[in-house]
PyMOL Python script that loads the backbone (N, CA, C, O; Angstrom):
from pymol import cmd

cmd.read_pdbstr("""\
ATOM      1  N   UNK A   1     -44.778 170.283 -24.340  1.00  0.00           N
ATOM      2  CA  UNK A   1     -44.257 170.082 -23.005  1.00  0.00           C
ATOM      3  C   UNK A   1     -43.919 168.602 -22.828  1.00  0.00           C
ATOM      4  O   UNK A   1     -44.701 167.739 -23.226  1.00  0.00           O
ATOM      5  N   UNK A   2     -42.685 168.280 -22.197  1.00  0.00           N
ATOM      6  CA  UNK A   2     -41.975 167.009 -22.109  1.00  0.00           C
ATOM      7  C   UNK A   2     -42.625 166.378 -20.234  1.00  0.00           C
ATOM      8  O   UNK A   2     -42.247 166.763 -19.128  1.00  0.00           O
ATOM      9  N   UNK A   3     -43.256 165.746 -20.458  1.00  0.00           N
ATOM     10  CA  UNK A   3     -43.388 165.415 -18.843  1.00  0.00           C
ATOM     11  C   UNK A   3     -41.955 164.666 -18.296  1.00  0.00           C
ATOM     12  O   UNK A   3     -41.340 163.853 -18.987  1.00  0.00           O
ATOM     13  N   UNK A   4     -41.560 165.066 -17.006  1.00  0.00           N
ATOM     14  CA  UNK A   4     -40.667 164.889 -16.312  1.00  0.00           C
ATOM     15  C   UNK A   4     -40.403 163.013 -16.417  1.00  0.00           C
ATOM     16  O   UNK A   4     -41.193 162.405 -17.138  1.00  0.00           O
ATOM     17  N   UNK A   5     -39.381 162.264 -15.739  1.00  0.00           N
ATOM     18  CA  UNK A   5     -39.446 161.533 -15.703  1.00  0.00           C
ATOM     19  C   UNK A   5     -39.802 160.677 -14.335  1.00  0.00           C
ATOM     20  O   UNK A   5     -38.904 160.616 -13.495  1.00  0.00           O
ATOM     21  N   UNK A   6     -40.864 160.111 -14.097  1.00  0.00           N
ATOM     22  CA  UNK A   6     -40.961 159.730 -12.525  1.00  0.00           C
ATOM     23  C   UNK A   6     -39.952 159.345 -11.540  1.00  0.00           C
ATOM     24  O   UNK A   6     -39.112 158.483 -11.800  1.00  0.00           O
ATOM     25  N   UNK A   7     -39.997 159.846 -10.618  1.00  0.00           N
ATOM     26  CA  UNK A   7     -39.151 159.524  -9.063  1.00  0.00           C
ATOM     27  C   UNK A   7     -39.034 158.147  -8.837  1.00  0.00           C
ATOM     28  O   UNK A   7     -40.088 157.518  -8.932  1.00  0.00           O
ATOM     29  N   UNK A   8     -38.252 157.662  -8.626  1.00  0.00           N
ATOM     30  CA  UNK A   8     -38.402 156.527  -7.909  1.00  0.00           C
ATOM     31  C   UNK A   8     -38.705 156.318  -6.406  1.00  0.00           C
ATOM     32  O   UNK A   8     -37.840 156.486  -5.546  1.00  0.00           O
ATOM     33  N   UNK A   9     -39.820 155.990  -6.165  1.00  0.00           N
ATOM     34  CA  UNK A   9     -40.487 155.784  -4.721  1.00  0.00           C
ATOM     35  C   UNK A   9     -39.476 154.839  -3.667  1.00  0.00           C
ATOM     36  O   UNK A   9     -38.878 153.780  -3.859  1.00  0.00           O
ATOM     37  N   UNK A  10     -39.577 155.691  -2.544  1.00  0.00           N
ATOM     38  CA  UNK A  10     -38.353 155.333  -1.466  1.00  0.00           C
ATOM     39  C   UNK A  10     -39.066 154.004  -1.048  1.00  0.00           C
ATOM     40  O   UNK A  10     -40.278 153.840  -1.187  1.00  0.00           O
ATOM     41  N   UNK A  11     -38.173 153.022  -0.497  1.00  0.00           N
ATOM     42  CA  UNK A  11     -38.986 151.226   0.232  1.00  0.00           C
ATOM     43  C   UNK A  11     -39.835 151.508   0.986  1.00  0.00           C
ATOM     44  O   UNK A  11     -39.795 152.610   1.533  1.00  0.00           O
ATOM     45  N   UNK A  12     -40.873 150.602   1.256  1.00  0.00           N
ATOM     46  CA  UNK A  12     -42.168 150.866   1.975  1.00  0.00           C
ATOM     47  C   UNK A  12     -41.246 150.142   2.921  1.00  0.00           C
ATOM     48  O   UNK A  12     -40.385 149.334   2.572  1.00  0.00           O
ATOM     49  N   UNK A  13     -41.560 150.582   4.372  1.00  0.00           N
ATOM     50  CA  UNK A  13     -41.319 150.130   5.837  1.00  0.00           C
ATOM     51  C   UNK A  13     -42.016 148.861   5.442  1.00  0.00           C
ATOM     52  O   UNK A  13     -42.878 148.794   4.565  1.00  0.00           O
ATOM     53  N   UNK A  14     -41.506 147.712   6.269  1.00  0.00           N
ATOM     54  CA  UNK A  14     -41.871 146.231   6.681  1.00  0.00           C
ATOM     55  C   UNK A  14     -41.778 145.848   7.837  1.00  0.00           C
ATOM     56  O   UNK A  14     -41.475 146.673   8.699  1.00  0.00           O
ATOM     57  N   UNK A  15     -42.002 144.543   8.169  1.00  0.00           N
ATOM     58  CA  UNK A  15     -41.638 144.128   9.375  1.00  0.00           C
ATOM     59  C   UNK A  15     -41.088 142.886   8.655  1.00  0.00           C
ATOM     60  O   UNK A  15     -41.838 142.458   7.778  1.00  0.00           O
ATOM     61  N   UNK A  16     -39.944 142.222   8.839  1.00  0.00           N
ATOM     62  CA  UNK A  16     -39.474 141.200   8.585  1.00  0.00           C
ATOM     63  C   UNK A  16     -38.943 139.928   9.702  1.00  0.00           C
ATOM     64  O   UNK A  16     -37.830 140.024  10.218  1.00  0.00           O
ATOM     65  N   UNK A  17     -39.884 138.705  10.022  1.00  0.00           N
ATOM     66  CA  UNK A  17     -39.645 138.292  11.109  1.00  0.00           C
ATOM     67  C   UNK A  17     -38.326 137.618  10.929  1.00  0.00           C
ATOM     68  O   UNK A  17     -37.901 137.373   9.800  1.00  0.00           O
ATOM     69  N   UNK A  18     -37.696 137.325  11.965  1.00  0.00           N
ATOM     70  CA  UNK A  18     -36.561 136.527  12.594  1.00  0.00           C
ATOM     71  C   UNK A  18     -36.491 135.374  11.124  1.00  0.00           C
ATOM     72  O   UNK A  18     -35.663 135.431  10.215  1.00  0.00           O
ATOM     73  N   UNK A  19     -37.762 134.262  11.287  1.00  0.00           N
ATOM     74  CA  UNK A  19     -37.503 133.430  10.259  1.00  0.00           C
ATOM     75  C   UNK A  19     -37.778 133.101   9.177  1.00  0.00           C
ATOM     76  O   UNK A  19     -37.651 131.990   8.664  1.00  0.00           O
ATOM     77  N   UNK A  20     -38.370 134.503   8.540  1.00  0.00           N
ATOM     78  CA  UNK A  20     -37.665 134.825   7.374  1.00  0.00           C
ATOM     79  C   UNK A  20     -36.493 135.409   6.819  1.00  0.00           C
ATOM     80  O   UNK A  20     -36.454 136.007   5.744  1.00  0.00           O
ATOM     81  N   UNK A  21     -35.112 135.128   7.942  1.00  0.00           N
ATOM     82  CA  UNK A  21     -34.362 135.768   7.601  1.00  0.00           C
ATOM     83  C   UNK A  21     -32.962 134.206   6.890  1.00  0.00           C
ATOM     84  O   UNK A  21     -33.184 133.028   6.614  1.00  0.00           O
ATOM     85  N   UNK A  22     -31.831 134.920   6.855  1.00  0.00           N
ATOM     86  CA  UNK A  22     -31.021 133.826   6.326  1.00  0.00           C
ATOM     87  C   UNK A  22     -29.748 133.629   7.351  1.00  0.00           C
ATOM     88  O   UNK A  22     -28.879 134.501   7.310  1.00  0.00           O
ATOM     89  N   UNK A  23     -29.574 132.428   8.355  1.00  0.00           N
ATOM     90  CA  UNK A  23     -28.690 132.697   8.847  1.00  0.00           C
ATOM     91  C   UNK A  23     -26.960 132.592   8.559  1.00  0.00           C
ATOM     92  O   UNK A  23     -26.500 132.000   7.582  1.00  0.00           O
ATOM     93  N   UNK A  24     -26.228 133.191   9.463  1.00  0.00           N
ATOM     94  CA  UNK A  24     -24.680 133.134   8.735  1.00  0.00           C
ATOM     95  C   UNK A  24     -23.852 132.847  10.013  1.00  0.00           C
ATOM     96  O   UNK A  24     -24.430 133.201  11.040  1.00  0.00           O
ATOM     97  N   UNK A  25     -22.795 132.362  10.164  1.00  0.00           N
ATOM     98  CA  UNK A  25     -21.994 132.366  11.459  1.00  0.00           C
ATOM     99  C   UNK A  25     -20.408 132.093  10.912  1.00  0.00           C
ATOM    100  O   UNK A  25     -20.068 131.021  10.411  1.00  0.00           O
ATOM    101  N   UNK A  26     -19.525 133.218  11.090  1.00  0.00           N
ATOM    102  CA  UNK A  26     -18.564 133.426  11.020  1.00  0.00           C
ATOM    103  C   UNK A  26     -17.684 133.264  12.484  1.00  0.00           C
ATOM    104  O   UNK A  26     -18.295 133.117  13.542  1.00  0.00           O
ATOM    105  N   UNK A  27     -16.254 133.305  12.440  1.00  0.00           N
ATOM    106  CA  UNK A  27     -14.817 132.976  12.907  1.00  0.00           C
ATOM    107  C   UNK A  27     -15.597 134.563  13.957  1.00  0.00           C
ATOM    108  O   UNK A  27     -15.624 135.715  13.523  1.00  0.00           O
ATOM    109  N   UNK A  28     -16.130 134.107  15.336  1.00  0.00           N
ATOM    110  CA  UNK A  28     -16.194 135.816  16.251  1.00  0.00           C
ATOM    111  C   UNK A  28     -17.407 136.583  16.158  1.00  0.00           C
ATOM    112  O   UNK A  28     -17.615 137.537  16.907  1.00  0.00           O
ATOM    113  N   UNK A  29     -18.636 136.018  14.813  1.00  0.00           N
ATOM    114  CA  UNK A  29     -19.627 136.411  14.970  1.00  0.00           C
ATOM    115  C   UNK A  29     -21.179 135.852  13.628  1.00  0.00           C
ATOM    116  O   UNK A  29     -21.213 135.865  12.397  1.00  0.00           O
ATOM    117  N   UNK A  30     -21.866 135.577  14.326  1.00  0.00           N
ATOM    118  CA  UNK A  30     -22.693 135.011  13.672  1.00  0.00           C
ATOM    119  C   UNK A  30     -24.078 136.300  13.537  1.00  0.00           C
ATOM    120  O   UNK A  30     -24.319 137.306  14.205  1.00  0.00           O
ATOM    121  N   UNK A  31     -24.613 135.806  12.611  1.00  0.00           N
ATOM    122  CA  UNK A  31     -25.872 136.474  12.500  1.00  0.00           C
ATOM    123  C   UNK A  31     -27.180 136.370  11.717  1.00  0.00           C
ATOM    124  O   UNK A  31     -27.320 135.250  11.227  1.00  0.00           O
ATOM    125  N   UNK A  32     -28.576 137.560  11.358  1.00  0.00           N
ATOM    126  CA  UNK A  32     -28.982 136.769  10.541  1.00  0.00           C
ATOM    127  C   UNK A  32     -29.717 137.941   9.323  1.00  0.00           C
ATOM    128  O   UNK A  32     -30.308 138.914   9.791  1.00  0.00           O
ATOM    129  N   UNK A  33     -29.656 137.817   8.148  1.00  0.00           N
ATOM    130  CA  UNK A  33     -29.437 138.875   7.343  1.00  0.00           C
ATOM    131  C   UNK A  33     -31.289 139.085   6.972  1.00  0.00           C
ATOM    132  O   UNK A  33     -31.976 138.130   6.609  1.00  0.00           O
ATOM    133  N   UNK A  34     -31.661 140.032   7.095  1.00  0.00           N
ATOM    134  CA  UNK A  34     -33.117 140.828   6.914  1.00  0.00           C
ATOM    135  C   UNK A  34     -33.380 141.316   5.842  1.00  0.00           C
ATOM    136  O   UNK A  34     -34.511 141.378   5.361  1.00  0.00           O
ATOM    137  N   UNK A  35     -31.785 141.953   5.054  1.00  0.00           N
ATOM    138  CA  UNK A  35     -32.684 142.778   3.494  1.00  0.00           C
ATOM    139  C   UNK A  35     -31.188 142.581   3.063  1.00  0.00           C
ATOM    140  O   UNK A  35     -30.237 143.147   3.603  1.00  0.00           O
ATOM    141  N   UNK A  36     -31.100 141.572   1.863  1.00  0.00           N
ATOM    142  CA  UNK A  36     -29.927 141.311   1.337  1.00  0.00           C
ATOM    143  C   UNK A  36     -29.308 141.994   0.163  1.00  0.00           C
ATOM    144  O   UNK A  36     -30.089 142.180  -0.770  1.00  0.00           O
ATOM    145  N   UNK A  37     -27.801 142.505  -0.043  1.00  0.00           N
ATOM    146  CA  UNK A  37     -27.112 143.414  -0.460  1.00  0.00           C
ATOM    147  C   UNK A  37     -28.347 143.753  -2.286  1.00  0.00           C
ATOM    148  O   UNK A  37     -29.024 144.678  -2.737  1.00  0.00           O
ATOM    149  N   UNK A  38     -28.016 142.513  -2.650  1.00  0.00           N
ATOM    150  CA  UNK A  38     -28.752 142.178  -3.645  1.00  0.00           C
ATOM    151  C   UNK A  38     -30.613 142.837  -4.308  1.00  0.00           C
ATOM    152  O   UNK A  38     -31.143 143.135  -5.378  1.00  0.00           O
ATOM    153  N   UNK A  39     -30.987 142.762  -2.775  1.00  0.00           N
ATOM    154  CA  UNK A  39     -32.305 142.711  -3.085  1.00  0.00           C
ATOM    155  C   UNK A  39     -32.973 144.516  -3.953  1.00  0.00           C
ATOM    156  O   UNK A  39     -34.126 144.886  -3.729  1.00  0.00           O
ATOM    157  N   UNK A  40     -32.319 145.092  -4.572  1.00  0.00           N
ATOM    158  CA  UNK A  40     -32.503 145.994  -5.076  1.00  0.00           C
ATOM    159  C   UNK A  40     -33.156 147.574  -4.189  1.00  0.00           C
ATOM    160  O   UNK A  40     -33.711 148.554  -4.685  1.00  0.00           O
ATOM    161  N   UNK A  41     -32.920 147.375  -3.220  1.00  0.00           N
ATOM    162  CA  UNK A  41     -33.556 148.674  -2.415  1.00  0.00           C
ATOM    163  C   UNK A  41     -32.210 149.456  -1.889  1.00  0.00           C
ATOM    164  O   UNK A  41     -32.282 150.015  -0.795  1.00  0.00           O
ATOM    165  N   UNK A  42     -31.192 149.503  -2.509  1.00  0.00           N
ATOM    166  CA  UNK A  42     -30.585 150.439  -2.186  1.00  0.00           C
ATOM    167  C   UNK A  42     -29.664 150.505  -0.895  1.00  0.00           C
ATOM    168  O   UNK A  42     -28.844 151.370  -0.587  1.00  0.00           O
ATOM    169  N   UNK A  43     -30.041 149.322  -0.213  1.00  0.00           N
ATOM    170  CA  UNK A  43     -29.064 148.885   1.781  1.00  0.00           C
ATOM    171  C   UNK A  43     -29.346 147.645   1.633  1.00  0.00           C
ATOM    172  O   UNK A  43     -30.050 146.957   0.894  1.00  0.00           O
ATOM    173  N   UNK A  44     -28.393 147.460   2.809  1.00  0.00           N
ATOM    174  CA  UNK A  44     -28.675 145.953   3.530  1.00  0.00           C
ATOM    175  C   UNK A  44     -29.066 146.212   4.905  1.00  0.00           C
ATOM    176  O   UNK A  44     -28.850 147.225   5.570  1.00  0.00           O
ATOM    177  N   UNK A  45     -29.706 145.092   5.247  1.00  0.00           N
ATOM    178  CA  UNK A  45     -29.825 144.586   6.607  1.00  0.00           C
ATOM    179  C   UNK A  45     -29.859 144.005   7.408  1.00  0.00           C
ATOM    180  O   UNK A  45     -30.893 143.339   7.449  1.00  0.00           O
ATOM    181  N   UNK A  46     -28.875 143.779   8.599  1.00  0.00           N
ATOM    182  CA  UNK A  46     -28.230 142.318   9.773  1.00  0.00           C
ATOM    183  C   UNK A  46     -28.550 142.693  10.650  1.00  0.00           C
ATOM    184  O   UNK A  46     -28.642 143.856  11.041  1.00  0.00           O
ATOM    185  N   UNK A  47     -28.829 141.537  11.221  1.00  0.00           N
ATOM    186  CA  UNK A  47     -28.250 141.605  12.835  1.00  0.00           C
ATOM    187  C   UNK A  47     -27.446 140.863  13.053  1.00  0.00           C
ATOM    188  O   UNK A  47     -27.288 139.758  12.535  1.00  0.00           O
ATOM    189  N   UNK A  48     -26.715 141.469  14.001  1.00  0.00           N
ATOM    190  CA  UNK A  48     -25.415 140.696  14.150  1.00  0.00           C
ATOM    191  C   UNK A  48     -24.937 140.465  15.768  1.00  0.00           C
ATOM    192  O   UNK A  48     -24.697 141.383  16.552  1.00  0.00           O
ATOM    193  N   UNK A  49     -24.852 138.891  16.097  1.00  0.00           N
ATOM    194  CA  UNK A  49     -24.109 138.959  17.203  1.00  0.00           C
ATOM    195  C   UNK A  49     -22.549 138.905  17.443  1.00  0.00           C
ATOM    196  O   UNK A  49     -21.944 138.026  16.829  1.00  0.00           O
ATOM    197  N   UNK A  50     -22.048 139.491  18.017  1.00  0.00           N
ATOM    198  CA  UNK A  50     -20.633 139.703  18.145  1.00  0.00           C
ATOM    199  C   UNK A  50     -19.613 138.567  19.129  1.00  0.00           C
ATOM    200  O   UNK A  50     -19.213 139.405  19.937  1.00  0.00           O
ATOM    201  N   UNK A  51     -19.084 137.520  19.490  1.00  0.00           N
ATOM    202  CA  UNK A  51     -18.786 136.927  20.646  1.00  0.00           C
ATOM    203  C   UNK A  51     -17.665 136.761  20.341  1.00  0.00           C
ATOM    204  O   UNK A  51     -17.128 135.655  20.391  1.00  0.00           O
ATOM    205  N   UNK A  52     -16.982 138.005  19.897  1.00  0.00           N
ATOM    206  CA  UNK A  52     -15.419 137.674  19.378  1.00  0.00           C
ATOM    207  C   UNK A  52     -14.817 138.829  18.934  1.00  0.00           C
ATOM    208  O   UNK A  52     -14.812 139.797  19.694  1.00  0.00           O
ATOM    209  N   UNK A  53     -14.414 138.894  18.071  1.00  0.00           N
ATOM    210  CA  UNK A  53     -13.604 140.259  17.265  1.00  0.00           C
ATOM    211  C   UNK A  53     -14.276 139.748  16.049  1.00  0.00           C
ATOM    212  O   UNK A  53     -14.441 138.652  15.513  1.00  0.00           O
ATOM    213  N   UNK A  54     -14.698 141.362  15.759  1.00  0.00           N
ATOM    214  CA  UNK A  54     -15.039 141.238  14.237  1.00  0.00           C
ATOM    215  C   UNK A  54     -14.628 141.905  13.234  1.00  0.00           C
ATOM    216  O   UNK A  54     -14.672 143.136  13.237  1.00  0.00           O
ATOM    217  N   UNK A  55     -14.173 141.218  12.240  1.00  0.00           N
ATOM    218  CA  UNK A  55     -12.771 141.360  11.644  1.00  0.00           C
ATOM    219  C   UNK A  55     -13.346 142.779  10.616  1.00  0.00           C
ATOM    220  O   UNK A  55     -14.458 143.131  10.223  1.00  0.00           O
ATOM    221  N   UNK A  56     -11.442 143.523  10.390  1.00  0.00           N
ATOM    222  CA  UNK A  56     -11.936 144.839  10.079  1.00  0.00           C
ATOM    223  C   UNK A  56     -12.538 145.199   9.025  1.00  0.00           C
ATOM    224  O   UNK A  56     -12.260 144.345   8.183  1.00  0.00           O
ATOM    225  N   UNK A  57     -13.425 146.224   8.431  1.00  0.00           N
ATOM    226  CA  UNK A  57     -13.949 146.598   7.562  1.00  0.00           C
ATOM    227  C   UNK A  57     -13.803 147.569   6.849  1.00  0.00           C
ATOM    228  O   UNK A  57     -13.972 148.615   7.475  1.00  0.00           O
ATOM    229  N   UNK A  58     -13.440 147.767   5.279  1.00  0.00           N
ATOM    230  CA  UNK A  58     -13.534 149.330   5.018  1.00  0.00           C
ATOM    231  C   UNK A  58     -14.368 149.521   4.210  1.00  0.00           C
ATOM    232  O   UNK A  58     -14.164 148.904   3.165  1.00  0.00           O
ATOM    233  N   UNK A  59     -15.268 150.136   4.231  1.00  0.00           N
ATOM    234  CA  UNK A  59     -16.494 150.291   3.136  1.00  0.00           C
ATOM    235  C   UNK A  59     -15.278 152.073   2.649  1.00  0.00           C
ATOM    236  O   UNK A  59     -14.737 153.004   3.245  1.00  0.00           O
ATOM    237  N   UNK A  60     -15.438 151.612   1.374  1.00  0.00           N
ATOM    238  CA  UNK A  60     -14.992 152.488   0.093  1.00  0.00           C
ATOM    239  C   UNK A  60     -15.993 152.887  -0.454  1.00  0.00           C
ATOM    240  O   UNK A  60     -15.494 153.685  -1.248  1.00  0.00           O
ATOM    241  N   UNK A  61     -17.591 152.944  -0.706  1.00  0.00           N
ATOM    242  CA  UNK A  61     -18.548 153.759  -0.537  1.00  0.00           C
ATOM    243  C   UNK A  61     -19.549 153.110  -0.141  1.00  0.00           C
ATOM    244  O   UNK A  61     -19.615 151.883  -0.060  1.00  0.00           O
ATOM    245  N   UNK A  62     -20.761 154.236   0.252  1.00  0.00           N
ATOM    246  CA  UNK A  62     -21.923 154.110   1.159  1.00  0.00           C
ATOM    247  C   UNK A  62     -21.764 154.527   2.906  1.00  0.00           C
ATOM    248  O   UNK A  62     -21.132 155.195   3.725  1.00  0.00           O
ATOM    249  N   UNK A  63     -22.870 153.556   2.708  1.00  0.00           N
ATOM    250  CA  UNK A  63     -22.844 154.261   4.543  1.00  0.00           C
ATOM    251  C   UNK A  63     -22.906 152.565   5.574  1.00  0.00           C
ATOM    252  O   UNK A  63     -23.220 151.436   5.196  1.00  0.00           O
ATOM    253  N   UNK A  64     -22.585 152.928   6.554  1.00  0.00           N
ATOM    254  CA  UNK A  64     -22.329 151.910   7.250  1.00  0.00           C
ATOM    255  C   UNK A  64     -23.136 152.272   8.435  1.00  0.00           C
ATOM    256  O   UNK A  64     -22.480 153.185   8.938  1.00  0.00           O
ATOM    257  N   UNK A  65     -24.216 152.076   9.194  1.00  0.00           N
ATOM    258  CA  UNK A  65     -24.921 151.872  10.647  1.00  0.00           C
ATOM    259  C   UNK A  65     -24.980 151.124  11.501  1.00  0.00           C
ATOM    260  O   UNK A  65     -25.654 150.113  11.303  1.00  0.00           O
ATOM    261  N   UNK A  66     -24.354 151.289  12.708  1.00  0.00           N
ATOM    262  CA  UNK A  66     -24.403 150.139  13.589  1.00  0.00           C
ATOM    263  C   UNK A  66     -25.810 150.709  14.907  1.00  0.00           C
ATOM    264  O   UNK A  66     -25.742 151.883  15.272  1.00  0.00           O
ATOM    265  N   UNK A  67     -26.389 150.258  15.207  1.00  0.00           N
ATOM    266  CA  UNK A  67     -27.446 150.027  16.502  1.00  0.00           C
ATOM    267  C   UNK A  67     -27.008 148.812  17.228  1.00  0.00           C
ATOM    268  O   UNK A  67     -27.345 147.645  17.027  1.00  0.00           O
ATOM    269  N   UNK A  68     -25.994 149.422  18.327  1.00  0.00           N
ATOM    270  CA  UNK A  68     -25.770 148.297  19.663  1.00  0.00           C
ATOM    271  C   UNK A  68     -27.258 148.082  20.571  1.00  0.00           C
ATOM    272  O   UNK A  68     -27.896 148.853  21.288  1.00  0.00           O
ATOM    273  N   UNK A  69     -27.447 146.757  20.194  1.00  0.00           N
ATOM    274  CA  UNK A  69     -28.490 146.582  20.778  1.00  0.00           C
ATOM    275  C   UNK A  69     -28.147 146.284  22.556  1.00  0.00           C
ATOM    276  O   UNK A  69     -29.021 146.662  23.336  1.00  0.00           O
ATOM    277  N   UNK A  70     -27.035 145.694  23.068  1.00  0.00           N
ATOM    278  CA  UNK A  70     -26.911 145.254  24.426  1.00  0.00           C
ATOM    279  C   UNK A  70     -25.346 145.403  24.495  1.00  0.00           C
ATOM    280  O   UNK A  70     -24.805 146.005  23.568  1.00  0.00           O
ATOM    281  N   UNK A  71     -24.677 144.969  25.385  1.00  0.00           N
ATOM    282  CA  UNK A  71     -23.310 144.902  25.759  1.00  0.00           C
ATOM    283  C   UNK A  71     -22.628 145.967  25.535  1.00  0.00           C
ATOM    284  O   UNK A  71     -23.096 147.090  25.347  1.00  0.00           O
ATOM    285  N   UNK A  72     -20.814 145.471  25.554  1.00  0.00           N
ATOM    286  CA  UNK A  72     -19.895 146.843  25.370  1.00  0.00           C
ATOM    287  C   UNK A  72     -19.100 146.177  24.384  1.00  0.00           C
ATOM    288  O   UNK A  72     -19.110 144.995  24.042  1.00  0.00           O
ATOM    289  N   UNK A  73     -18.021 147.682  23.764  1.00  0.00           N
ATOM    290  CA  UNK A  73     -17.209 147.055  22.901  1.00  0.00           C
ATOM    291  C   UNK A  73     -16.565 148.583  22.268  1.00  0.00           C
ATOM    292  O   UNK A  73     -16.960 149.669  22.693  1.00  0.00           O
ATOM    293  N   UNK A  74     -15.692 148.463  21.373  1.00  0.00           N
ATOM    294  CA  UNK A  74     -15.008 149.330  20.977  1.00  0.00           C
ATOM    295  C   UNK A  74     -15.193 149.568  19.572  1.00  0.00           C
ATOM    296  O   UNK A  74     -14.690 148.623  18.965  1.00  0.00           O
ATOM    297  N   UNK A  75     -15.762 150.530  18.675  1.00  0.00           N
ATOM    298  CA  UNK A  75     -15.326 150.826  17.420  1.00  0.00           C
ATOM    299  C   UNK A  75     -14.234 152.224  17.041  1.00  0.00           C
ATOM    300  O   UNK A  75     -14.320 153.396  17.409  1.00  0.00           O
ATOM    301  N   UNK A  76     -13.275 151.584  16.215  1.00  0.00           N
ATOM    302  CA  UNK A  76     -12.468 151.758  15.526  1.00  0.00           C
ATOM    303  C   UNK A  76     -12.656 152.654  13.954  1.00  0.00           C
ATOM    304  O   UNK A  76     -12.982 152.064  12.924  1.00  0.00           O
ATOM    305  N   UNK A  77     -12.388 154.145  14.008  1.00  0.00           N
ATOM    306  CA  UNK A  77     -12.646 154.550  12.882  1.00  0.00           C
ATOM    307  C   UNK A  77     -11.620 155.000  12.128  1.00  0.00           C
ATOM    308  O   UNK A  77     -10.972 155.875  12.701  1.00  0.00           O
ATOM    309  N   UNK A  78     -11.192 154.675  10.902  1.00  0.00           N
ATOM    310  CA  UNK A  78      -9.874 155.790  10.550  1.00  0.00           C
ATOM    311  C   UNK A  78     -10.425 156.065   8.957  1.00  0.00           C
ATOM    312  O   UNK A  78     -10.983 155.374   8.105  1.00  0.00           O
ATOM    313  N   UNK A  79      -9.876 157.676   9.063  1.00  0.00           N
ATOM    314  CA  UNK A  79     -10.213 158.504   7.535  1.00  0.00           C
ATOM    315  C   UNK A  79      -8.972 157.943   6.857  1.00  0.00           C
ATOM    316  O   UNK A  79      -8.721 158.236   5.688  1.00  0.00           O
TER     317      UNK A  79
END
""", "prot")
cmd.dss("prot")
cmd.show_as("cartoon", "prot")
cmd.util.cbc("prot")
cmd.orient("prot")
C-alpha cells in the first residue's frame, strides 16, 4: 500500500496590525498591503483608500474581493 500524498494545510487566520504592513500611494489612491502577492499563501491582501479613480483592472485569473469599508462609488464589470 502506497500512502497518499499529504494535503496541503489551508493559512492559519492572523491578525496583522496596521504597522506591520507596507505602505503604497498611487496617482487616486493610496494604501497599505497586509499579505503580499509573493508571500506564498495563495492571495493577497490591501487596504485600500480610494480619493480618486482607480485605474482599470483586469485580472486574467483568480479572484478579485472588494469589502467597501465606508463611502460610495461605482464598480465596473465586463466579461
Amino acid at each position: 500500500m502506497v500512502d497518499a500524498p499529504e494535503r496541503p494545510r489551508p493559512p492559519q487566520a492572523r491578525k496583522i496590525p496596521r504597522e506591520q504592513t507596507e505602505h503604497f500611494d498611487r496617482e487616486g489612491f493610496s494604501g497599505d498591503i497586509y499579505v503580499k502577492e509573493d508571500d506564498g499563501v495563495g492571495y493577497n491582501a490591501l487596504g485600500v483608500d480610494v480619493h480618486g479613480a482607480h485605474p482599470l483592472k483586469e485580472i486574467k485569473s483568480g479572484t478579485r474581493s472588494y469589502l467597501v469599508m465606508e463611502g460610495t462609488g461605482n464598480f465596473h464589470f465586463k466579461r
